[in-house]
Structures are given as structure tokens and as C-alpha cells.
VMD Tcl script that draws the C-alpha trace (Angstrom):
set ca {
  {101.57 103.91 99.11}
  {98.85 106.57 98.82}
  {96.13 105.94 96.09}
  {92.26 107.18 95.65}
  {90.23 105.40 93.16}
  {87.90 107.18 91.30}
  {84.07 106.23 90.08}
  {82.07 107.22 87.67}
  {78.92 106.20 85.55}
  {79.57 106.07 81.23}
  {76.85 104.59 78.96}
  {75.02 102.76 82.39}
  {77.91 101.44 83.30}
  {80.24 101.86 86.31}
  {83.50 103.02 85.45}
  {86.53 102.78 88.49}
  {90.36 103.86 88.29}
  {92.68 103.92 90.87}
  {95.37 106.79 91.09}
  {98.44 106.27 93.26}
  {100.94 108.66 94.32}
  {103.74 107.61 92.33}
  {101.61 106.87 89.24}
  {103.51 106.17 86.12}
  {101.67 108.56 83.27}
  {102.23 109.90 80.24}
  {102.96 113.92 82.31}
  {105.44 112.45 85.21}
  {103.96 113.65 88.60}
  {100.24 113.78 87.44}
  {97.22 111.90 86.10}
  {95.74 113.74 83.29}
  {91.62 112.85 82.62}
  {89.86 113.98 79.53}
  {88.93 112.68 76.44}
  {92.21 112.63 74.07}
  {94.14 109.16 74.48}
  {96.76 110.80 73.36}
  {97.79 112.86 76.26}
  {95.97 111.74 78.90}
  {95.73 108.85 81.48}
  {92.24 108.69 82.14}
  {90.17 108.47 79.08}
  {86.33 109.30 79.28}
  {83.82 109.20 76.56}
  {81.64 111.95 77.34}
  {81.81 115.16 74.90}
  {80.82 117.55 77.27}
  {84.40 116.48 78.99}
  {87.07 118.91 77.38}
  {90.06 116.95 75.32}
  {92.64 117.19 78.10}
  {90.81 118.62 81.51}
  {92.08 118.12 84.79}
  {95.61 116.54 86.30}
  {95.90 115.16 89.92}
  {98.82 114.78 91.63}
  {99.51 114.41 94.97}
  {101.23 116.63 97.25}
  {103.82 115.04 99.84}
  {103.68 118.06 101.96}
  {100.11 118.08 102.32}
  {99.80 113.86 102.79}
  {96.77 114.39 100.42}
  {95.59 114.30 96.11}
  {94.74 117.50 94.66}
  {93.24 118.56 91.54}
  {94.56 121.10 89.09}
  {92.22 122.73 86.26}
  {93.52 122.98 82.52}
  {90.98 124.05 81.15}
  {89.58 127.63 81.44}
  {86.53 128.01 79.58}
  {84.99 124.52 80.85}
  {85.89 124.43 84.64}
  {85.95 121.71 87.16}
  {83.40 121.44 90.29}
  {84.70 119.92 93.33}
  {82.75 119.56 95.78}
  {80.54 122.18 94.61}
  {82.99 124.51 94.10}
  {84.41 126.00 90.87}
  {87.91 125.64 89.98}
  {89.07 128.45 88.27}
  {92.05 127.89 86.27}
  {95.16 128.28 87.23}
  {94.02 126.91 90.42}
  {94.20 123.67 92.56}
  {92.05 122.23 95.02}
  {92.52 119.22 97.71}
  {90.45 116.03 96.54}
  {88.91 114.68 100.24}
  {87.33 111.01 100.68}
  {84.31 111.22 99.64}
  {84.76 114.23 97.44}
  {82.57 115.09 94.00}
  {83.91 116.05 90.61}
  {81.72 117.17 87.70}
  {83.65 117.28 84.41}
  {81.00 118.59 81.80}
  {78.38 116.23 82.42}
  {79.92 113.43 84.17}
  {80.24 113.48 88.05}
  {83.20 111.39 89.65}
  {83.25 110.35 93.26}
  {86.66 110.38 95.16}
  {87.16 107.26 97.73}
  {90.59 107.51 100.01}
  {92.63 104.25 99.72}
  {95.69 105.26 101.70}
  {96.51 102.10 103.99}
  {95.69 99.62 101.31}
  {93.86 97.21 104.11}
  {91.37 94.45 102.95}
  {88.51 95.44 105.06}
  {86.92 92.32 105.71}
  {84.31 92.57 102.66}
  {81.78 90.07 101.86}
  {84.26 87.90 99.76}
  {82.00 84.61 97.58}
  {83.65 82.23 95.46}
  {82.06 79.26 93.42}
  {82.36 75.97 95.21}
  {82.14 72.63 93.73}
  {79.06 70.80 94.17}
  {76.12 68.95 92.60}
  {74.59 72.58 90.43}
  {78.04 74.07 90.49}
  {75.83 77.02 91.44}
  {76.51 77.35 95.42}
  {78.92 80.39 96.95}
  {80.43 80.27 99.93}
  {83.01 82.83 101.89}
  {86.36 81.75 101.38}
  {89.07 82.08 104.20}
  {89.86 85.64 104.01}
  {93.33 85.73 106.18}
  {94.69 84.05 102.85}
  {93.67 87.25 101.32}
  {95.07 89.58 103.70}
  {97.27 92.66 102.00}
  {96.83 90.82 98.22}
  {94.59 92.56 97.10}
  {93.38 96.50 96.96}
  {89.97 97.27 98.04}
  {88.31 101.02 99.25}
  {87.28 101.49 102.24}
  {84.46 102.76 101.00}
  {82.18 102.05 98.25}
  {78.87 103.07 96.48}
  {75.56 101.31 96.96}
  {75.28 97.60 95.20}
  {79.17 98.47 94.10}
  {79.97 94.69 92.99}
  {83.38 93.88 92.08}
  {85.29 90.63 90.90}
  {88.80 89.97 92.22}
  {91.85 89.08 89.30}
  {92.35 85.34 89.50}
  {95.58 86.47 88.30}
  {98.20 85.78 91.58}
  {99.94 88.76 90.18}
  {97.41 91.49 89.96}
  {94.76 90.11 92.28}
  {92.68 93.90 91.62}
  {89.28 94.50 91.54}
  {87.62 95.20 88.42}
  {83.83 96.34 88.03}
  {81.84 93.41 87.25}
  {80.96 94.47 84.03}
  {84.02 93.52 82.66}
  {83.56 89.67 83.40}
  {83.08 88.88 79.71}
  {85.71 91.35 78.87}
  {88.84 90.18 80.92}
  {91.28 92.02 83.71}
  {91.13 96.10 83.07}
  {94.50 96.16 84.88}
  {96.50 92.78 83.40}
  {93.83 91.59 80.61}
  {93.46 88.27 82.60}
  {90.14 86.64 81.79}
  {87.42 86.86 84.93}
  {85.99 83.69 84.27}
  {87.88 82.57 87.91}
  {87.45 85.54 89.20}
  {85.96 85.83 92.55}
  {83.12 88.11 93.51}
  {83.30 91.24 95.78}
  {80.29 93.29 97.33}
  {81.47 96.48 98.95}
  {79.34 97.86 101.63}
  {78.00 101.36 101.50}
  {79.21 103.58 104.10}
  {78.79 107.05 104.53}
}
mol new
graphics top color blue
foreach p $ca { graphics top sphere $p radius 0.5 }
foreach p [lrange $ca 0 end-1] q [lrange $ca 1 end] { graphics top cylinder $p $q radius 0.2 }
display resetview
């Protein structure tokens, strides 16, 4: 299944969702993102964001995500390009969208393959306070990662057996933003940066 995951920075924190081509939302075929809960799928907290902004969908035909503007007077810029309404645009790896104030980086995730990360995991022993890489052909197609990832982008992994997801690591005393699972077992992910 096709899927990009989307990043973005709100109140100094790092803020990731992932988008897959058959996501279930509240407008069947798309994932809206604005600020009203209400009717869209990707909720962001930043006023200069109009209430319901852009959808995405993605196109079968095309084998790629594309980005439709719904709002006229407060257009999208992808890639530094404006998007004037009524009109689409593809959404590339690596691709930049500025809603009001708030820029969002696109990352392609469309073969779902663990990418042999740097992968620690606490370990018993004397401090409890040693990591060490566990054996990562256990992990192998459980979990979702990008290919591609921004600088210092850490990451834990859902203890949960059915999720297994990452989740920004600023959620650790929050739980799971997929399943709710608390992170306290959670595993720690660091994503290299490539370009």
C-alpha cells in the first residue's frame, strides 16, 4: 500500500502523520488538513492555517499523492509554487507545503521496507541504563518507517505487537498517537538524514 507521512513543527515540537492511499477519513477518498476537528483529518493548531484547507488523495492513474486547494483566499505553496484553487498539484518525496505559517515536508513511503535504521532497546544490566541493537530480521516488514527522515528525527517504536508504529518521541509520556499504548517499552528509533 502507498502512504507518505507528513512532518511538521507546532509549539517546538515535531508533529508526523502518515497518509495512505486507502485512508479511512471523515471525506471518503481524501485527507482533509486544517484546523476544524470537525471536518477534517489532520488537525493543526496554527491560526494562520484556514478551518478546512487542503485534501490529498491519491491518484491510481498517476501511482502518486496529490494535493487539492479549498481554500481560495489563503492558498497552498508546494514546492514553491502557488496553488490556486480549484487546482491540484502532485506531492513528490521530499516535497514542501506551507499552510499559513506552518511548512510541512512530504517523505514517500511506498514499499513499506524497514530500512535497516539504527534500532536501541534497553537491556538488562547492573544501571539498567545500557542500549544495545536488537536483532533487526525479527523486525523485518512489522513495522513502518520512511525512507527518509529529517536531521536528529528520533522516533520510538509501539511496544504494542499490533501497531508496532513509530511515534515522535515526544509523546513518550503521552502514550501511542496511533493505538494509545503507553511508550514506556517502547523502543527507540534514529532515522538518518538523507537528501
Amino acid at each position: 500500500m502507498n502512504e507518505i507521512i507528513i512532518s511538521w513543527q507546532e509549539k517546538d515540537l515535531t508533529k508526523t502523520k502518515t497518509i495512505r492511499e486507502l485512508q479511512p477519513s471523515k471525506n471518503p477518498g481524501t485527507v482533509r488538513l486544517g484546523r476544524e476537528p470537525s471536518n477534517c483529518d489532520i488537525i493543526f493548531d496554527d491560526p494562520s492555517i484556514s478551518r478546512v484547507h487542503v485534501e490529498i488523495f491519491y491518484n491510481n492513474q498517476y501511482d502518486k499523492f496529490y494535493l487539492r486547494n479549498l481554500k481560495s483566499n489563503n492558498p497552498p505553496i508546494v514546492d514553491n509554487e502557488l496553488v490556486v484553487k480549484p487546482a491540484e498539484v502532485v506531492l513528490n518525496n521530499n516535497s514542501v507545503i506551507c499552510l499559513g505559517q506552518t511548512k510541512i515536508k512530504v517523505i514517500y513511503n511506498t514499499n513499506n521496507i524497514l530500512t535497516a535504521p539504527t534500532i536501541l532497546q534497553p537491556t538488562n544490566s547492573d544501571n539498567g541504563t545500557v542500549l544495545s541493537p536488537p536483532d533487526t530480521s525479527q523486525l523485518q516488514g512489522s513495522i513502518t518507517q520512511p525512507r527518509i527522515s529529517m536531521v536528529g528525527a528520533n522516533y520510538l517504536v509501539c511496544p504494542n505487537p499490533n501497531c508496532r508504529k513509530l511515534v515522535s518521541i515526544e509523546r513518550l509520556n503521552i502514550g501511542c498517537s496511533w493505538c494509545g499504548t503507553s511508550l514506556a517499552d517502547a523502543g527507540s528509533i534514529i532515522l538518518p538524514y538523507n537528501n
